[in-house]
C-alpha positions as CSV (number, residue, x, y, z in Angstrom):
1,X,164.5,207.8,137.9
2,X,166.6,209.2,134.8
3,X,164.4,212.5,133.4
4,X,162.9,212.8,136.6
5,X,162.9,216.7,137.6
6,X,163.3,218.1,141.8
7,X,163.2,221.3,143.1
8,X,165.2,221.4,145.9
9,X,164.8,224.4,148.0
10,X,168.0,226.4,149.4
11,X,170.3,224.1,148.0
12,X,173.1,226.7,146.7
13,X,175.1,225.4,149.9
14,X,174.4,222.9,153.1
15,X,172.1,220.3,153.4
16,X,170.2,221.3,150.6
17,X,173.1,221.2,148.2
18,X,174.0,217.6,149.7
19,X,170.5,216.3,148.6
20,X,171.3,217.7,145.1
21,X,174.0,215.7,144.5
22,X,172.6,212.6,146.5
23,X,169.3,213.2,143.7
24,X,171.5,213.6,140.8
25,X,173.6,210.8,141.8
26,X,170.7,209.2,140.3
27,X,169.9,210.9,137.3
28,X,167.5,213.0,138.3
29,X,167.4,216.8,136.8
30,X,167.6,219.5,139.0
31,X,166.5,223.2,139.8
32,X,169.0,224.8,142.2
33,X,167.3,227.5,144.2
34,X,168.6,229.9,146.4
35,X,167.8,233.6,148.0
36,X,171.0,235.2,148.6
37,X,174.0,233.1,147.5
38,X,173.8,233.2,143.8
39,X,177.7,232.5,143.7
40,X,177.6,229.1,145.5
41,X,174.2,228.5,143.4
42,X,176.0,228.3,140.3
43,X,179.0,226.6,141.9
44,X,176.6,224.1,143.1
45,X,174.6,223.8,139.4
46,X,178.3,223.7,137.7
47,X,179.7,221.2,139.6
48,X,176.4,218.2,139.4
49,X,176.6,219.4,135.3
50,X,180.2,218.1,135.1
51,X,180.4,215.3,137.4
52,X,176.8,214.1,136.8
53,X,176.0,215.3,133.3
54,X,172.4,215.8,134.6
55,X,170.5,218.9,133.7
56,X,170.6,221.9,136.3
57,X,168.5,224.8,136.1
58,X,169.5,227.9,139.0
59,X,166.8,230.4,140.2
60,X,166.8,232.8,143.1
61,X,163.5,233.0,144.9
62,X,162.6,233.4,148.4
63,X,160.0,230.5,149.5
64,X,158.4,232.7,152.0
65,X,156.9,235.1,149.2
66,X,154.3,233.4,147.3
67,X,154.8,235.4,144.1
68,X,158.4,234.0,144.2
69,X,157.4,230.5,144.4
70,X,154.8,231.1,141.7
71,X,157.6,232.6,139.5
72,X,160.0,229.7,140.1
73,X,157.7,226.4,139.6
74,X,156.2,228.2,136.6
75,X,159.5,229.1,135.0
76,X,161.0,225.6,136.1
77,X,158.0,223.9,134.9
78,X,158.4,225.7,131.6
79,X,162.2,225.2,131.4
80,X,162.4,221.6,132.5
81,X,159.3,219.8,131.4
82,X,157.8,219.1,134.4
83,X,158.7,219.4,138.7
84,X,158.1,215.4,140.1
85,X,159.8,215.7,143.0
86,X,159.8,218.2,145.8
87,X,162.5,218.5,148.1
88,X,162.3,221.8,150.7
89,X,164.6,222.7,152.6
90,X,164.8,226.4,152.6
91,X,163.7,228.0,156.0
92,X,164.8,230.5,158.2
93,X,166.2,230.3,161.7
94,X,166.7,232.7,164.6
95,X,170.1,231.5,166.4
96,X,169.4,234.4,169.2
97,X,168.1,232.4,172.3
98,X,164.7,234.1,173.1
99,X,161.3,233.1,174.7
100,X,157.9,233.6,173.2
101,X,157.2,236.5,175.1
102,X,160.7,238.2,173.8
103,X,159.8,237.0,169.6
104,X,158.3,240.3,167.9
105,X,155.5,240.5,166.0
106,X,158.2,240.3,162.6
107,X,160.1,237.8,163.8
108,X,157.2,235.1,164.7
109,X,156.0,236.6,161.1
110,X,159.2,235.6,159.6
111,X,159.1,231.8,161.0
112,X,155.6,231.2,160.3
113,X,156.0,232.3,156.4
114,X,159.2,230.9,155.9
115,X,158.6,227.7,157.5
116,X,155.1,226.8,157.4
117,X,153.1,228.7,154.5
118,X,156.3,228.6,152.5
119,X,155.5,224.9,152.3
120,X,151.9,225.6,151.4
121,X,152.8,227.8,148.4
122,X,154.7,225.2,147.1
123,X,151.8,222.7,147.1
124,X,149.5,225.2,145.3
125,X,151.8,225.2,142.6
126,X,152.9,221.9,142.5
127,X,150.4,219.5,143.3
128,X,148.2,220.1,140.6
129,X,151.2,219.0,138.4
130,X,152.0,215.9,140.4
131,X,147.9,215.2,140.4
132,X,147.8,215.3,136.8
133,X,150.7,212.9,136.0
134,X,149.9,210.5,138.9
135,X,153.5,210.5,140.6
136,X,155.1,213.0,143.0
137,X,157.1,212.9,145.8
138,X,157.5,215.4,148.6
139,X,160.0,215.5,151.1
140,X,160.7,218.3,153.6
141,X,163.0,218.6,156.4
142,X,162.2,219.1,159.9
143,X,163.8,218.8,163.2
144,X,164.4,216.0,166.2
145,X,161.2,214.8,167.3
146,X,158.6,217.1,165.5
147,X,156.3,214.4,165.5
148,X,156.0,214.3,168.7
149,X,154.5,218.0,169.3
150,X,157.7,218.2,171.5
151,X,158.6,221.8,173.3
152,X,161.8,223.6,172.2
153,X,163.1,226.2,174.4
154,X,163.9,229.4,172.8
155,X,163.2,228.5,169.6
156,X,159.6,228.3,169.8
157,X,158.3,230.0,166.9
158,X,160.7,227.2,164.6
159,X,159.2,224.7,166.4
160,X,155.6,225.7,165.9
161,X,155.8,226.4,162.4
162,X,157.7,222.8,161.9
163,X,154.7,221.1,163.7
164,X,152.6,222.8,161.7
165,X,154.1,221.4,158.5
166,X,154.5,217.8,160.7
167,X,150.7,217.8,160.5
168,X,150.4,218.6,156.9
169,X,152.7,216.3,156.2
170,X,150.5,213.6,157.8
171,X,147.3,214.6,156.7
172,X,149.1,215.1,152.6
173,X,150.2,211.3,153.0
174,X,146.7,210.3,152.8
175,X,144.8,212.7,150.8
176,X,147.2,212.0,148.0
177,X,147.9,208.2,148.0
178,X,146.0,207.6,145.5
179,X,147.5,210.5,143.1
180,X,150.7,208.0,143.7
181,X,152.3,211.2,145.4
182,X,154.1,210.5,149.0
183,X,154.9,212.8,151.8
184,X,157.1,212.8,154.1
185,X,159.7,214.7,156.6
186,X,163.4,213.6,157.1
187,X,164.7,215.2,160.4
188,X,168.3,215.9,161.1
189,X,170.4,215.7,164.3
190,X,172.7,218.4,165.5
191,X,174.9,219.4,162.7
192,X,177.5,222.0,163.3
193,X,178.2,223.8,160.1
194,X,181.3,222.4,159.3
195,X,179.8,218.5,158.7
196,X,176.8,219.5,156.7
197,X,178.3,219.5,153.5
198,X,180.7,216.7,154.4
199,X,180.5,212.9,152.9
200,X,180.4,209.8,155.1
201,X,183.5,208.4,153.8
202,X,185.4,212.0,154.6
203,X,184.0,212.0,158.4
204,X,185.2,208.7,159.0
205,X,189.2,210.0,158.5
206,X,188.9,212.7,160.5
207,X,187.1,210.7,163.5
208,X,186.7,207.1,164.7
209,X,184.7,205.6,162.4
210,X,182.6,204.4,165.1
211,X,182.2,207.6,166.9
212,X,181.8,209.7,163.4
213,X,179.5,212.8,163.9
214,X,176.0,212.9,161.5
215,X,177.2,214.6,158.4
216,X,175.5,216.4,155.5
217,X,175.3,213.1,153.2
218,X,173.4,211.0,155.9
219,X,170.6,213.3,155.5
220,X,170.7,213.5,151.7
221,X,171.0,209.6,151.5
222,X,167.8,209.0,153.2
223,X,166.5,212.2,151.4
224,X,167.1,210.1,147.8
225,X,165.2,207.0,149.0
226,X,162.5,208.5,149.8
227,X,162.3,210.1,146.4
228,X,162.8,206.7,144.6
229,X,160.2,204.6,142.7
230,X,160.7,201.9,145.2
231,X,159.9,204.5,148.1
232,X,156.3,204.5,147.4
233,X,155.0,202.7,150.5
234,X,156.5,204.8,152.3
235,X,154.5,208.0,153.2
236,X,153.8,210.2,156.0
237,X,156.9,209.6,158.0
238,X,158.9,211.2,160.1
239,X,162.1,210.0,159.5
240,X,164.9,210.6,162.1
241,X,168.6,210.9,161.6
242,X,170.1,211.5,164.4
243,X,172.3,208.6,165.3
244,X,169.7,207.7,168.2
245,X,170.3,210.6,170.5
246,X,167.9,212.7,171.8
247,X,169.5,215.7,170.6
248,X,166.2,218.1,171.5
249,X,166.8,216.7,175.5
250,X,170.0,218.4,175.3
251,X,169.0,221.5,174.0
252,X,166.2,222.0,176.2
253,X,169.0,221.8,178.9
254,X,170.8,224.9,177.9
């Protein structure tokens, strides 16, 4: 996987940032985007360059505006040689509890383009590249039981756009297996803030080993296999990590 290149969306901090280091744990280069958090961007970048010695490139750019995603694939492209892998996981979320009928007409705007044509732009850019070289891989992350068209109280415009990309996920898998590109969605549990940048090892000190909460690296583990050489019969999954709980039963509850 050595002078392999990923884009990993929103990864200055969180989940993102914990696929960065899983990726360049492997020798992959990397280009470290962000929107707002330049300062844990370059933390992020600084800290893979000295304890991974893999290349790191940092550029802001919001997903959800396609001239930004134009700007940052072309200047990565041009910077680092090439994007092969794909890893987004930039997307917005409204915390605020609120039914469809209570979502303005900007907010629903602001899920669908940030979670759902967000993904899009980034295929415009990047497939053609992956095409051409006959190799990609595409991972993007989603949320408990997406596969399943499930409903999600209060959150529905997340939801909806998620499906969305579930879909496109599914239908990608096929239309570019023989490009040697795969697709696929890794989706997390419930992870409070504080565990999402947290390693395995370190949640297993602070709680029974047994009973440990899903942490940050369980999603970038699985993240890293998918991106792998030896991944490539494996496309056009939706991949759980959620330590077997229905964790979208619960919040439907609330």
């Amino acid at each position: 996987m050595k002078n392999r290149v990923a884009l990993v969306t929103g990864s200055a901090k969180g989940l993102g940032k914990m696929s960065a280091i899983e990726l360049a744990k492997k020798g992959i280069n990397l280009v470290i985007n962000y929107v707002h958090s330049q300062k844990e961007a370059e933390e992020t970048a600084a800290f893979i360059t000295k304890t991974y010695g893999v290349k790191v490139l940092v550029l802001q750019g919001d997903m959800a505006n396609r001239l930004d995603v134009q700007r940052v694939t072309t200047e990565s492209i041009a910077k680092m040689g090439s994007i092969d892998i794909l890893v987004h996981n930039a997307g917005p979320f409204i915390r605020e509890k609120k039914t469809i009928s209570e979502y303005t007409i900007v907010e629903w705007q602001q899920m669908i383009d940030g979670n759902l044509n967000s993904f899009f732009y980034l295929l415009k850019a990047l497939l053609p590249v992956m095409q051409a070289q006959r190799w990609g891989r595409i991972v993007m992350l989603g949320f408990d039981r997406v596969g399943q068209t499930p409903a999600w109280k209060y959150r529905g415009a997340y939801a909806a756009a998620k499906t969305g990309s579930a879909s496109l996920i599914r239908t990608l898998a096929l239309e570019e297996s023989d490009n040697g590109i795969t697709v696929n969605m890794v989706c997390p549990g419930d992870i409070t803030s504080q565990w999402k940048e947290m390693t395995i090892e370190a949640a297993r000190m602070v709680a029974d080993p047994q009973m440990r909460p899903e942490v940050g690296e369980d999603i970038a583990r699985t993240v890293a296999f998918l991106c792998e050489d030896n991944a490539d019969k494996i496309s056009g999954a939706i991949i759980e990590v959620t330590g077997g709980k229905d964790v979208l039963a619960k919040r439907n509850q609330e």
